[in-house]
N, C-alpha and C positions, 0 to 999 in steps of 0.2 A: 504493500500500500504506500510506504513510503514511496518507491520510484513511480509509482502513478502520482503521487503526489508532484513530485518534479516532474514529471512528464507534461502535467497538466498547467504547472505556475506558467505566466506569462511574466516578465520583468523582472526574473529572478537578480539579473547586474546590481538592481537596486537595492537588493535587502542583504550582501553579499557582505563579512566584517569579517578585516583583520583580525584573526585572533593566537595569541601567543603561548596560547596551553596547549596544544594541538600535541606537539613533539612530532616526530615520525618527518616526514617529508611535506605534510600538508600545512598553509598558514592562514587559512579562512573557514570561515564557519556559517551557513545557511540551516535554519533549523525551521519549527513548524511548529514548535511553542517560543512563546515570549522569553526564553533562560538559556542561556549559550549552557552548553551539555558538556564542552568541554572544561571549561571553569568552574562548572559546578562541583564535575565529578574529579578532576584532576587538581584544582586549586579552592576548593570547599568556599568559594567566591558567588555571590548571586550577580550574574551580569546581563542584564535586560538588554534584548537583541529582538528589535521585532520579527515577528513570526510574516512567513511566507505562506501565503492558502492561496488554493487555485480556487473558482468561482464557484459557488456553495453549488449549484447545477452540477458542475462536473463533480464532485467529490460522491453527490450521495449516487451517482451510476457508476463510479467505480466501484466502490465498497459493496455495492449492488454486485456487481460481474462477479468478482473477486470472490465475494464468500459465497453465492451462489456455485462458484466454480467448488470449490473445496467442499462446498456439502454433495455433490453430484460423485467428487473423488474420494471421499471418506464413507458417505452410508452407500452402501452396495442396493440394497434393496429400491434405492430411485433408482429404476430405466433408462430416465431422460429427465434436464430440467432445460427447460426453455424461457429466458430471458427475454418479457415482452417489453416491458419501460411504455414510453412516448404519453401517451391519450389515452391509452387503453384502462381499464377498470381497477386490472390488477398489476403487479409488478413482474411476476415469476409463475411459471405452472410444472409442479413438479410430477411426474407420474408413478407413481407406486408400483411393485411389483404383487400385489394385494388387487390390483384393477381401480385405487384409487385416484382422483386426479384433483392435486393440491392447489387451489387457487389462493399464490401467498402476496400479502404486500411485506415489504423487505424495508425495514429500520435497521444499519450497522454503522458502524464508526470502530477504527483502533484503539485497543488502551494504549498504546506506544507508537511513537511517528521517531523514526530514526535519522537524525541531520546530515546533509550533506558536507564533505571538507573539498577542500580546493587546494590545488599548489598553481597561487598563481605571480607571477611574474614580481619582481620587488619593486618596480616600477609603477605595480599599480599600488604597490600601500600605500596608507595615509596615517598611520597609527594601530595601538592595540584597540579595539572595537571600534573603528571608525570605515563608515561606507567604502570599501576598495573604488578605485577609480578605472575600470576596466571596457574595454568594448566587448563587443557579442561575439567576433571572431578571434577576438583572445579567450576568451570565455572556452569556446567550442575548443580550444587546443589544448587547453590546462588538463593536468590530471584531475581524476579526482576519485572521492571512498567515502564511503557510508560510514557514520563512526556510531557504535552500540551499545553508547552510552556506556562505557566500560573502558579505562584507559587497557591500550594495547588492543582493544576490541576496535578493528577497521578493517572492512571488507574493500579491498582497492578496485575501483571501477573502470580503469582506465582512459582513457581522454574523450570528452564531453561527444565530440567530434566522430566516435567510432560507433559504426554500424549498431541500431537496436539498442543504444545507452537510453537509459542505465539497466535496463533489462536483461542483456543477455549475459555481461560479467556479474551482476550478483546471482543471476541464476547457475552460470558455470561453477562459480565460488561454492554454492550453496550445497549442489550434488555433488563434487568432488568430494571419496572417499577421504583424501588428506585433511580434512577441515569438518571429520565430523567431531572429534571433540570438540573444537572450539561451536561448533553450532551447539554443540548440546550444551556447552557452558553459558550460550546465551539462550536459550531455551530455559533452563534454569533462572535465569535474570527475569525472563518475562514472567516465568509463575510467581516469582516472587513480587514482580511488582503489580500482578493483577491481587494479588493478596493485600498488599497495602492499600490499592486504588478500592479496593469492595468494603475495606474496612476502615476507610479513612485514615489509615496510620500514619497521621505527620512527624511519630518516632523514627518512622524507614526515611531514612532521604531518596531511597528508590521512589519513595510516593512521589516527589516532585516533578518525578519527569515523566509519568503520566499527564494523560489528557484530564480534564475535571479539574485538576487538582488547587483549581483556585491563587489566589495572592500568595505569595511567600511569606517567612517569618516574621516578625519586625527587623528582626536581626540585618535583613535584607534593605530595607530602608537606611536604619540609624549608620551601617556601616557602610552599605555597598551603592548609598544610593539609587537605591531602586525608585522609580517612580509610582509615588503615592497611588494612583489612579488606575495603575497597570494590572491586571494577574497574568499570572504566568500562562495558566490556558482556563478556559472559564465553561461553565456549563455548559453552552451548545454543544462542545466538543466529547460528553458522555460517551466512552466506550459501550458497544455493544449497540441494546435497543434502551439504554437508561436516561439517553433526555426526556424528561418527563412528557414533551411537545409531541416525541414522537411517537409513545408508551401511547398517548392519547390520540394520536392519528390512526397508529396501527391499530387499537384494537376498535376504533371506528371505522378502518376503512374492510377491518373483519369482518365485521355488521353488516355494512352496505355490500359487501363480494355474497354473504348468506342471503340477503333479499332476492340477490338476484337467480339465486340457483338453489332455494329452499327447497323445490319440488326435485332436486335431483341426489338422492340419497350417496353416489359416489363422486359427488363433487365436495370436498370439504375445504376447511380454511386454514391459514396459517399463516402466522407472524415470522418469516426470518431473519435472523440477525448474527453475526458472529458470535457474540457473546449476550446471556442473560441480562435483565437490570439488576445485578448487584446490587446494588444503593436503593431503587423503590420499585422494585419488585416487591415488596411486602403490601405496600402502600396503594400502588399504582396498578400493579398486574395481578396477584394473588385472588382482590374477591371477585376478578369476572371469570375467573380460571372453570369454576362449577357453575358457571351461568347458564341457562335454557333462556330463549327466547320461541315467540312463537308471535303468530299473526291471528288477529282478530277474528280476518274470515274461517277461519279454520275450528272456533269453537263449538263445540257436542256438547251434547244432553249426556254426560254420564254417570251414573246412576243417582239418577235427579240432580246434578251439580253440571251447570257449565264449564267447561273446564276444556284443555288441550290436551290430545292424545297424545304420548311419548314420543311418536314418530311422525309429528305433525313439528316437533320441536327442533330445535339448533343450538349449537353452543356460540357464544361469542368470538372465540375462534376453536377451534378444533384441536391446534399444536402449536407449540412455539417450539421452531425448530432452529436450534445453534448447534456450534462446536462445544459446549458446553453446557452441561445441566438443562438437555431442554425437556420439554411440556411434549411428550408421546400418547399416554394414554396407550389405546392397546395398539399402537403403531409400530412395527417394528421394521429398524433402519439395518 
């Protein structure tokens, strides 16, 4: 997601900062929260560096693609998932090997956005955090590596400039046998920091470099000058389906996909998202989880009581289906 994420920025020159804790061969820092990653994690410094986002449109159809793609590669039992987007009703239609066919709207977002480093020219410094002075065909020529929030953790991408960047060197890196421990040591990084992000743990400083994670300490201000006004990444950015905005679209737009295909018993619904809400799932998704809804015209006489018949009913959604801890019911992936 990160290199979708760069893939998608426009005007990246602009947001691009010397930065002097790098080590390694790399001396700029592009990142996707408000807190340079490398000062944080290598000099325990809070250094405000604003964040680069590509255009809210593009982000929620990538994260869309993206985990769509990885739930079609991890549960066996989907056939087929079909990526609709545009005007249409629904997001996603995944088909069951059951004969079910899953009509999903899709809420995702990263716990973790991993920053780009740069080796570029010393001609374009201007100081330690200060805008590099660079063009777009110096830019395309510089090396450059994904760094993993972990000092000595950089996966080297090679020059901006080469065929399928940044895609097809972090994907080379990623499957080569030589570099599975280090994946699995950042694999480890990540459970820990979705641990801190579900539990609000501002004892981890892993918390902070999650998405959500709100303003920094004061400690960040009184010493490092951080700007009053700033956080580091702020709520819209909820991993998973845990903005609350969207908790409430999804399982609205689960309602509205059930009106339309109530009469059809193998049509069902479903939320997907990379990861659960963590944070208000209790709150937010929990009491419509046993919900039945049902339509009006549909009410009987039975026995002497108006009422809906069981199979005249719907749930508010059917499943919520993630990489993690989802909402099955008797579905099996």
């Amino acid at each position: 997601m990160s290199a979708a994420y760069m893939d998608a920025a426009s005007g990246v020159e602009k947001f691009i900062e010397q930065c002097n804790s790098i080590g390694a061969k790399y001396n700029a820092h592009l990142g996707f929260i408000n807190l340079c990653s490398p000062c944080y994690v290598k000099q325990s410094t809070w250094q405000y560096q604003k964040a680069i986002k590509p255009q809210s449109g593009a982000l929620g159809k990538l994260s869309s693609e993206v985990v769509l793609r990885f739930i079609q590669k991890l549960y066996d039992k989907f056939t087929d998932v079909s990526v609709v987007g545009g005007v249409e009703f629904v997001d996603a239609v995944l088909y069951h090997a059951s004969g079910a066919i899953i009509l999903a709207e899709v809420k995702s977002a990263p716990l973790l956005t991993y920053p780009f480093l740069f080796a570029l020219p010393e001609s374009s410094l201007q100081g330690p955090h200060r805008n590099v002075v660079i063009t777009g065909s110096q830019l395309r020529e510089s090396e450059a590596g994904l760094f993993l929030h972990e000092p000595g953790k950089i996966i080297p991408l090679g020059r901006v400039v080469d065929p399928l960047w940044p895609f097809k060197p972090l994907v080379d890196f990623i499957v080569d046998p030589a570099h599975a421990d280090f994946m699995e040591e950042c694999l480890q990084f990540w459970e820990r920091a979705r641990d801190a992000y579900a539990k609000k743990n501002r004892q981890d400083r892993i918390y902070y470099l999650t998405n959500a994670c709100g303003q920094p300490p004061a400690l960040a201000r009184k010493r490092d000058a951080w700007p009053v006004t700033e956080s580091i990444s702020d709520g819209k950015t909820s991993a998973g389906m845990d903005r609350t905005d969207d908790i409430k679209k999804g399982i609205y737009q689960s309602l509205k996909i059930g009106t339309r295909v109530k009469e059809l018993a193998e049509m069902k619904t479903a939320i997907v998202s990379n990861l659960p809400a963590y944070r208000h799932g209790a709150d937010y998704v929990a009491p419509f989880a046993g919900m039945l809804w049902g339509d009006e015209s549909d009410l009987q006489d039975i026995a002497g009581v108006r009422a809906l018949p069981r199979e005249k009913m719907r749930r508010a959604f059917d499943y919520l289906i993630t990489l993690d801890a989802p909402v099955l019911r008797e579905l099996e992936v």
